[in-house]
N, C-alpha and C positions, 0 to 999 in steps of 0.2 A: 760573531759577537759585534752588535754594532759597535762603534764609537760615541760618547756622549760627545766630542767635538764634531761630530758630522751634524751636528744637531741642526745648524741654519739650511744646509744639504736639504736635509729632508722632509723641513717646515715648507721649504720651495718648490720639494717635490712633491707633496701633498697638495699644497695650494696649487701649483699648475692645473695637476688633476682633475680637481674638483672646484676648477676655477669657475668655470659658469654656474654650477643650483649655489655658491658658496655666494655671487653677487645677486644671483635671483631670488636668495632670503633678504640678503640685507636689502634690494630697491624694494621688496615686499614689505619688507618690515620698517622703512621710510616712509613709507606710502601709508601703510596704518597709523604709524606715530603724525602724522604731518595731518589725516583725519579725526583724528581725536583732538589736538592740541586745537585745531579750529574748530570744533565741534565744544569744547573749554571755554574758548573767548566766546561761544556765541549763545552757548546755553545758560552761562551768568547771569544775562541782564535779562528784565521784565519780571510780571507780576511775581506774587509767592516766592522770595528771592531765598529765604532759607531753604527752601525743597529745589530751588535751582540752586544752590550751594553744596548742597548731597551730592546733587550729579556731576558738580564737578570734579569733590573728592570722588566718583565711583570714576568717571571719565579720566583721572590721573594714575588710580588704583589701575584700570583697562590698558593703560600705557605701559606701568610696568611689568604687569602679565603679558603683553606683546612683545616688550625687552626681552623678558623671559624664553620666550614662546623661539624668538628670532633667534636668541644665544643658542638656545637647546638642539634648532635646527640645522642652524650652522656647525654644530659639530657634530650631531649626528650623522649629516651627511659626508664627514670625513672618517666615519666606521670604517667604510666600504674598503679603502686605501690604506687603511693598519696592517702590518703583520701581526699584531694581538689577534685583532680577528679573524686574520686568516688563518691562523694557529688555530682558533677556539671551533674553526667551519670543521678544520680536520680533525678534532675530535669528538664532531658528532654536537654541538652546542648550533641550536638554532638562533638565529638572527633575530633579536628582541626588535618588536614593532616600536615606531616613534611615537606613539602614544601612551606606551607602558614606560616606555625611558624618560618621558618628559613628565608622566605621573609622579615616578621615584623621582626626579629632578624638582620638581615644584617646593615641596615642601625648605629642604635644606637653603634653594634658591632664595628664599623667603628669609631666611634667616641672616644668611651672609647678605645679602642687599641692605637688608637693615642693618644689618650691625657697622659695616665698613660706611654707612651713611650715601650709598652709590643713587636712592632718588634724589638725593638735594638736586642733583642734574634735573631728573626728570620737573620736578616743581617749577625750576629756574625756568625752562621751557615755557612751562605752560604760562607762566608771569608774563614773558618775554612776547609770547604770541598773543596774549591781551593788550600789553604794551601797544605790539606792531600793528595789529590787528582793528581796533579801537582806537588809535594815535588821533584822531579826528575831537573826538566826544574828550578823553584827556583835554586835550590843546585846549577848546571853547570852553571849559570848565574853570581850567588855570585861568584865560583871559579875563573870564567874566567875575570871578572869584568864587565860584561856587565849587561845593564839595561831588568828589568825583569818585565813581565805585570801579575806575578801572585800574587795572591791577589789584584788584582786594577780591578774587574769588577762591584764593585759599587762607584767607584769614576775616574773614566778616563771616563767619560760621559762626551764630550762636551757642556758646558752650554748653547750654542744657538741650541743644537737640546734638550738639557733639555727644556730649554722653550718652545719651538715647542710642542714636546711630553706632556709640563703641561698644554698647552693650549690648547690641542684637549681632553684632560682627565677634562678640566676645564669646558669644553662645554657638555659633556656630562653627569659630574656631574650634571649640572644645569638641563639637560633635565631628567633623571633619579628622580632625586629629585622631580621636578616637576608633574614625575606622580604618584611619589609616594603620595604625597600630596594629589591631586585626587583621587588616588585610582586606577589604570588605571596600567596592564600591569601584567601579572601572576607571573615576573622575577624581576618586577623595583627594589624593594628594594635588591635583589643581584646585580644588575647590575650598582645602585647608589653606594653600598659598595665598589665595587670594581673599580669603577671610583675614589672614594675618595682616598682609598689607593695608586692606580694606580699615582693621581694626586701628593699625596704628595710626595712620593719614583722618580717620574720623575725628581721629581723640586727640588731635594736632592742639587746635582750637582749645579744648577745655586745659590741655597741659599745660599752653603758653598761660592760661588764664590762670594756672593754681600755681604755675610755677614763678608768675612774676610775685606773684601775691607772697609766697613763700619766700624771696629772695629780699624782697623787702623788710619781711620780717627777720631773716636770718642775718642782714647787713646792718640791725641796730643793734645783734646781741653783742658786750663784752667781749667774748672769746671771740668771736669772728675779728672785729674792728682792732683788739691788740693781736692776732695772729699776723692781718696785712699791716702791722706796723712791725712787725717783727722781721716778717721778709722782707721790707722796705730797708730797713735799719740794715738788715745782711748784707743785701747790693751796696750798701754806700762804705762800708766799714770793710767788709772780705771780696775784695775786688774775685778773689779766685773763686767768688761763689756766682756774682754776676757772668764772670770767662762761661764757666759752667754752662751753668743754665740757655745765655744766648747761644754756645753752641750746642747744644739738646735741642736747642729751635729751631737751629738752623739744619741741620742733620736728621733729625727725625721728621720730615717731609719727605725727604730725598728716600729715606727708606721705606717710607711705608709705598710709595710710588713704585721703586723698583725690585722690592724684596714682596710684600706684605700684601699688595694688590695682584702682581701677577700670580701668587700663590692662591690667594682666592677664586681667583680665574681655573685655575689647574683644578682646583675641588669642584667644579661644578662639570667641568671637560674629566673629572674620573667617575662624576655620577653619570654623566651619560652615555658610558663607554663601561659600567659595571662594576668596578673595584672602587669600594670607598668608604669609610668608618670614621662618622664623628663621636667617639666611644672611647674615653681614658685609657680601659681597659688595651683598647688594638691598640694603644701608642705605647702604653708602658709595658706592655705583652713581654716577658722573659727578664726585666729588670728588677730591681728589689725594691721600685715604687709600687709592685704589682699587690704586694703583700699590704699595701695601707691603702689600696682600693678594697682591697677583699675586706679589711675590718673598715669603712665608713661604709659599703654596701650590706653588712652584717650589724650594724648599729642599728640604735633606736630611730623609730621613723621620723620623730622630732630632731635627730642631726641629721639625716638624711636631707630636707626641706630645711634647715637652718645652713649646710655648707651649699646645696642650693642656689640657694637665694640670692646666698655673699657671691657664689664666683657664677651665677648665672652668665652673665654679661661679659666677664673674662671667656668662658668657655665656648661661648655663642663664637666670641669675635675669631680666639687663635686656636681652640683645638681641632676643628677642621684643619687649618693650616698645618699644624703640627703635622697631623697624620697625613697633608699633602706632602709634606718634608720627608718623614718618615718613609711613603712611596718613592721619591723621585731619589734619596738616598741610595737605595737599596740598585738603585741602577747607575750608582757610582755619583759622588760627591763631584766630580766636574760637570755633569749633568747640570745639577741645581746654577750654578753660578753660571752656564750657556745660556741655561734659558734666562735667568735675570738682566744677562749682557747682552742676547738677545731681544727681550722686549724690551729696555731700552732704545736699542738703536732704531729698532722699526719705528720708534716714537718719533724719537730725534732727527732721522734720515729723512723720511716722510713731512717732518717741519720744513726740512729746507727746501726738500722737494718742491715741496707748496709755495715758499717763499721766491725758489726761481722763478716758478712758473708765473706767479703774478709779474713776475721784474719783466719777461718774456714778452705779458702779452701787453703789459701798462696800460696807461689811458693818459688823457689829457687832465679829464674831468673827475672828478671824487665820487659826483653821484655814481657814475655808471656802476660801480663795483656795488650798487644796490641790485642789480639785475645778473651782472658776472660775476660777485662772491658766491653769492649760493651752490651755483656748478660747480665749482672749484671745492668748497668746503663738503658737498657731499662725494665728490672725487677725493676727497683728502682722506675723510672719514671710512670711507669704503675700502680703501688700499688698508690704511692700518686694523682694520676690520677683520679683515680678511687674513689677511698675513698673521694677527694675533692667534687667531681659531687656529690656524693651520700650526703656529709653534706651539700652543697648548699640547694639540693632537699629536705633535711628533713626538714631544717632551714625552708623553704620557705612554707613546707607541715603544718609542726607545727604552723608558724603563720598566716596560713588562715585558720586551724582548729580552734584555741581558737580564731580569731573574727569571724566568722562563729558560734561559738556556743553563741557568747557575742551579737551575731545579728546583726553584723556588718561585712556581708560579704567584702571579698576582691573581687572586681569588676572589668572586663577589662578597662580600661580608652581609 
């Protein structure tokens, strides 16, 4: 029976392992990301600039499908080093191909990327490399006074060809989904992922556009304008209201970092290793919540689509997580809190790391660190990379070894 404190043990032993294909995805998937993101700054400018504008949301969309693509690989290739699977070799269970696991991965990946907000990264990028990229054409623009299109190739999208472009991505989400559902099609579940993405990064443009328009409106009605003077008046008057609230601000960053993100992580490290249910049903499974699924699943199809709707976006974000919780409990409650202590530190550890090693190599000069950050920042980024995938995989190894031995295998759903 392992230990759930052996937990860092085994993240280390995995990762040694499988140390070399774990850095030859991620310089692979460097190397893609770092072509697209210039291929971004450079397919913006010139003629037809809205149908170059397409390409660039398709070109951003292409990046987080190679995130994807990279995450998926990197823990696939730490299958080989589980005793889950080596358990699952001796009873006769063949070793699912990496294209059938990153099929079932796609889809759910689509979901949690979105919902935890994880491309604002990738956007930030692509901005950043038009920035660096273009720095020339910017500068001579600001000197002379004239209006400049760099940095604007994810927001000078025309909102009636946004809609256009979310409504052909909207259609084929549906169809992609659909056969995923079925089961039908060796690609569907990439091909729904990247509809999904595709759909929302399209309709970016027309949101911002309905939704300033609607904000505007919403901030002259009555009830809105005495709500924010009501909470104003609270802060000034119930001091114990304002203590509250800033520390809710201050505290709930910290958690969603170290509780809320690594378990996100964990849900996409048990789709590609087989056991995983984002399904009310598997999380309230034997409780007496189970009993008011079964009557809102037995209601009218109008509450069905009306409770829907309301907790669509609650359910997206944490019932995954839930049922990540619900797995890693089941291999013991100190588990959970290793790996959160865990992905912390590799965080933290690896900050300083970096910060000595600058102190180490110094310079005289400011610029140089334009030519020697980069090395360093993809050395930074690659250790915690690395070391992440491999505590996921241990985490998830550890707790279907002790239910596996408690006779309570972890099961694909």
């Amino acid at each position: 029976m392992p230990s759930p404190y052996s937990l860092p043990l085994h993240a280390l032993r995995l990762a040694g392992k499988c140390a070399l294909p774990l850095i030859l995805w991620y310089a692979a998937g460097e190397l893609v990301r770092f072509v697209l993101l210039y291929g971004a700054s450079e397919v913006a400018y010139g003629e037809f600039r809205q149908v170059r504008l397409v390409a660039v949301m398709t070109l951003l969309t292409l990046i987080v499908m190679a995130a994807m693509t990279v995450t998926a690989g990197m823990l696939y290739t730490l299958r080989s080093a589980l005793w889950e699977m080596r358990a699952r070799a001796e009873e006769g269970v063949a070793d699912e191909p990496f294209f059938r696991a990153l099929d079932r991965v796609a889809p759910a990946f689509a979901v949690l990327y979105l919902a935890w907000g994880f491309h604002t990264e990738d956007a930030r990028d692509v901005y950043q490399m038009d920035l660096f990229h273009n720095f020339q054409d910017g500068l001579n623009a600001a000197f002379f006074g004239e209006e400049s299109q760099v940095g604007r190739g994810l927001v000078d999208l025309d909102w009636r060809v946004s809609i256009g472009a979310m409504a052909v991505m909207f259609g084929l989400k549906l169809l992609f989904a659909n056969l995923v559902e079925k089961g039908k099609g060796s690609f569907s579940g990439f091909a729904a992922a990247f509809s999904e993405f595709a759909f929302v990064f399209y309709g970016l443009n027309a949101s911002v556009a309905f939704a300033d328009a609607r904000s505007e409106w919403v901030e002259q009605r009555n009830v809105v304008a005495g709500t924010e003077k009501l909470f104003s008046e609270a802060e000034k008057n119930a001091p114990v209201w304002k203590a509250i609230t800033s520390a809710f601000g201050d505290w709930w960053p910290l958690f969603i970092d170290a509780v809320a993100v690594p378990l996100a992580w964990l849900t996409v490290a048990m789709l590609v290793f087989g056991a995983y249910s984002d399904q009310a049903r598997a999380l309230l499974k034997g409780t007496r919540l189970e009993k008011g699924v079964d009557r809102l699943e037995s209601s009218h199809d109008l509450t069905q689509r009306s409770f829907d709707q309301v907790t669509g976006g609650f359910r997206d974000r944490w019932l995954p997580l839930a049922n990540s919780l619900r797995m890693i409990f089941r291999g013991g409650a100190p588990l959970f809190g290793m790996m959160c202590l865990s992905y912390v530190t590799i965080s933290v550890a690896v900050q300083y790391a970096d910060r000595g090693l600058r102190t180490l190599i110094g310079t005289r000069e400011e610029w140089v660190w334009a030519y020697q950050g980069p090395p360093l920042s993809f050395l930074h980024e690659m250790v915690v990379t690395v070391l992440t995938m491999a505590l996921l995989a241990a985490t998830y190894d550890i707790a279907a070894t002790r239910a596996r031995l408690k006779g309570e295998p972890l099961s694909d759903v």
